[in-house]
C-alpha positions as CSV (number, residue, x, y, z in Angstrom):
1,X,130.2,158.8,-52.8
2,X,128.3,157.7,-49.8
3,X,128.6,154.5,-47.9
4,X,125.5,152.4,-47.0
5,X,124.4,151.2,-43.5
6,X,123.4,148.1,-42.8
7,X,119.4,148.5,-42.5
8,X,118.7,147.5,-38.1
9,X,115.7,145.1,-39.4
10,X,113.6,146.5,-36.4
11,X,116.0,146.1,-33.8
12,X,115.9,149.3,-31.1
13,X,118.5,150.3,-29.1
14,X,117.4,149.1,-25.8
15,X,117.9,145.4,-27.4
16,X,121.6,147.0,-29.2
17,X,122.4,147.9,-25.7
18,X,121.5,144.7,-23.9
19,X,123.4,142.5,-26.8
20,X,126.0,145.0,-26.2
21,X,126.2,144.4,-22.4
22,X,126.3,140.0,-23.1
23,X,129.0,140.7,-25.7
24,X,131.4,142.4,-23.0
25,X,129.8,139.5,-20.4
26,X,131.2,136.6,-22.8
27,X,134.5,138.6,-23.5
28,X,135.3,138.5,-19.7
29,X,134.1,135.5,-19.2
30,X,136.3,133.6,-22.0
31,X,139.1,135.8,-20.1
32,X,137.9,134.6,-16.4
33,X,138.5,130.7,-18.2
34,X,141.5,131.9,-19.5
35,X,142.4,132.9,-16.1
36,X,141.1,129.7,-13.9
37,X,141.9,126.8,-16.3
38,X,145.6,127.4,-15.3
39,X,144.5,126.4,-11.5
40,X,141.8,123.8,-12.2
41,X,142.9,120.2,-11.8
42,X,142.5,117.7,-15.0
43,X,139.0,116.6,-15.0
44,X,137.6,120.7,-13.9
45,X,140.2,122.0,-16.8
46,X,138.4,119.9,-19.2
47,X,134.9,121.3,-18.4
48,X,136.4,124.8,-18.0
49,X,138.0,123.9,-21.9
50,X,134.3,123.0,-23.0
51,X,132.5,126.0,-21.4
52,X,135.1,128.3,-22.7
53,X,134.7,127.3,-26.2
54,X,131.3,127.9,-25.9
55,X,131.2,131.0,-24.4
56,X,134.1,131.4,-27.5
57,X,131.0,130.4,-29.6
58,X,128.5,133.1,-28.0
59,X,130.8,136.5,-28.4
60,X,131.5,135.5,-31.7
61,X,127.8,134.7,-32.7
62,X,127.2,138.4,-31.1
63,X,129.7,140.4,-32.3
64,X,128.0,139.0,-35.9
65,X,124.6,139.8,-34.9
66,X,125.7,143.3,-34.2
67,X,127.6,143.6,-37.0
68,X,124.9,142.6,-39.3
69,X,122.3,144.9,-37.7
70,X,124.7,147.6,-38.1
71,X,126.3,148.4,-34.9
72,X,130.0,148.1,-33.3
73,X,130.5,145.1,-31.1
74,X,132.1,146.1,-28.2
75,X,135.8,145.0,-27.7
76,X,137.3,142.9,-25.0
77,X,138.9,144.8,-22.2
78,X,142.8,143.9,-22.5
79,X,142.0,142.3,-18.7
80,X,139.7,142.5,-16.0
81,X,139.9,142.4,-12.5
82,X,138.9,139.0,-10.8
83,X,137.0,140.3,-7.2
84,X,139.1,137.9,-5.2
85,X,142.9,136.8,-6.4
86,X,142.8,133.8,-8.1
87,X,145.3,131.0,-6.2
88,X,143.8,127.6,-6.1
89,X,141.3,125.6,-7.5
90,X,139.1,126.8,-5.1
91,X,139.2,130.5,-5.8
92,X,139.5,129.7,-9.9
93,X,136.3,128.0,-9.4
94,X,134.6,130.6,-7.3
95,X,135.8,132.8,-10.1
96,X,133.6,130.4,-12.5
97,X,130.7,131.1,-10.8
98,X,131.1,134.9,-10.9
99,X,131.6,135.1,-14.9
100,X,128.3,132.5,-15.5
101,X,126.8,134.4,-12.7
102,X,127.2,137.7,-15.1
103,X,126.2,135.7,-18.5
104,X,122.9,135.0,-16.9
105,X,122.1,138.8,-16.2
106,X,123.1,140.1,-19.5
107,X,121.0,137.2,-21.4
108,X,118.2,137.6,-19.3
109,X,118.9,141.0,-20.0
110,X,118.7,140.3,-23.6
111,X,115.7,138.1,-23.4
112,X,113.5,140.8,-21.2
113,X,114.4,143.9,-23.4
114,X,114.0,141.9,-27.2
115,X,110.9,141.7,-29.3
116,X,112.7,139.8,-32.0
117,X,111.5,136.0,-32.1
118,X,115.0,135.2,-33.5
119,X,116.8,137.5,-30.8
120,X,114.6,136.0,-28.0
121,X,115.3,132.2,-29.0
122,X,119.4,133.0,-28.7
123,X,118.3,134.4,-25.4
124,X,116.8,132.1,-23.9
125,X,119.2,129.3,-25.3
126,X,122.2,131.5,-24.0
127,X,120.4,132.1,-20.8
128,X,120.0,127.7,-20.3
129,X,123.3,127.0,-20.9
130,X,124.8,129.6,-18.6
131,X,122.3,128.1,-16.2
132,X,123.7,124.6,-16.3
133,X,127.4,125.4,-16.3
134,X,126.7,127.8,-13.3
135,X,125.0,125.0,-11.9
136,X,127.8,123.1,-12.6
137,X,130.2,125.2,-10.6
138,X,128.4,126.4,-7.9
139,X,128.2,123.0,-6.9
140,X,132.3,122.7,-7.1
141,X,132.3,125.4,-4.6
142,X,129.1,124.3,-2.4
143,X,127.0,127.2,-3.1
144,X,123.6,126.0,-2.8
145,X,121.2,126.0,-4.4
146,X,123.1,124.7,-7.1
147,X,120.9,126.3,-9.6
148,X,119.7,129.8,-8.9
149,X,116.0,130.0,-8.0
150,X,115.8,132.8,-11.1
151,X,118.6,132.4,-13.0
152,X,119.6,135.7,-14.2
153,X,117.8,137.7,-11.4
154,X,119.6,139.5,-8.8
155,X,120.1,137.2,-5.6
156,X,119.3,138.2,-2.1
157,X,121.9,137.9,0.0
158,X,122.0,136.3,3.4
């Protein structure tokens, strides 16, 4: 007795990969919330709370894409390493920035490398919504611009 695959429905692997790669980008960043909600004050923990349920809302509407199209949905890491310690409000949201920072690469990622109408639509709608909360927190920590030129796009640094 064999067991069926699920049939890809035109999906290649470059797109697998990239939906792969924004997966593990909205596990770490629901863990980076996790993480900085715990040194935000009150009215910062409540739009942490609301950006974390939706980045909540984005692995789990991956993980079901991939599922459906037939391939494994990469699993959270148990924890991740934060490139500065978090120990104030300051540094949780500086942390903010750095996990919308990665959203934006892996949707544009996502967007550039799908063909699928449906697939591109998520993107792009993932790829917005990262923009305006990283907006949102690169203002807390004074980073300007507030929004990135090319969201998504590797920066230049000064």
């Amino acid at each position: 007795m064999s067991t069926a695959q699920p049939a890809r429905t035109g999906v290649d692997e470059v797109t697998i990969a990239a939906l792969q790669q924004a997966l593990a980008a909205e596990h770490a960043a629901v863990w980076c919330y996790s993480l900085a909600v715990a040194f935000l004050g009150a009215e910062q923990r409540a739009a942490a709370r609301t950006d974390t349920d939706a980045h909540r809302e984005l692995r789990n509407q991956i993980a079901n894409t991939l599922s459906s199209i037939g391939s494994q949905p990469v699993s959270a890491q148990p924890a991740y390493s934060p490139p500065e310690k978090v120990t104030d409000a300051a540094s949780a949201a500086r942390l903010l920035v750095v996990a919308e920072t990665d959203a934006l690469v892996a949707w544009r990622s996502v967007l550039e490398r799908s063909s699928e109408r449906a697939l591109r639509k998520a993107a792009l709608d993932a790829l917005t919504s990262a923009t305006v909360r990283c907006a949102r927190w690169r203002e807390v920590v004074g980073r300007e611009p507030a929004v990135p030129q090319f969201p998504g796009a590797p920066e230049a640094t000064p």
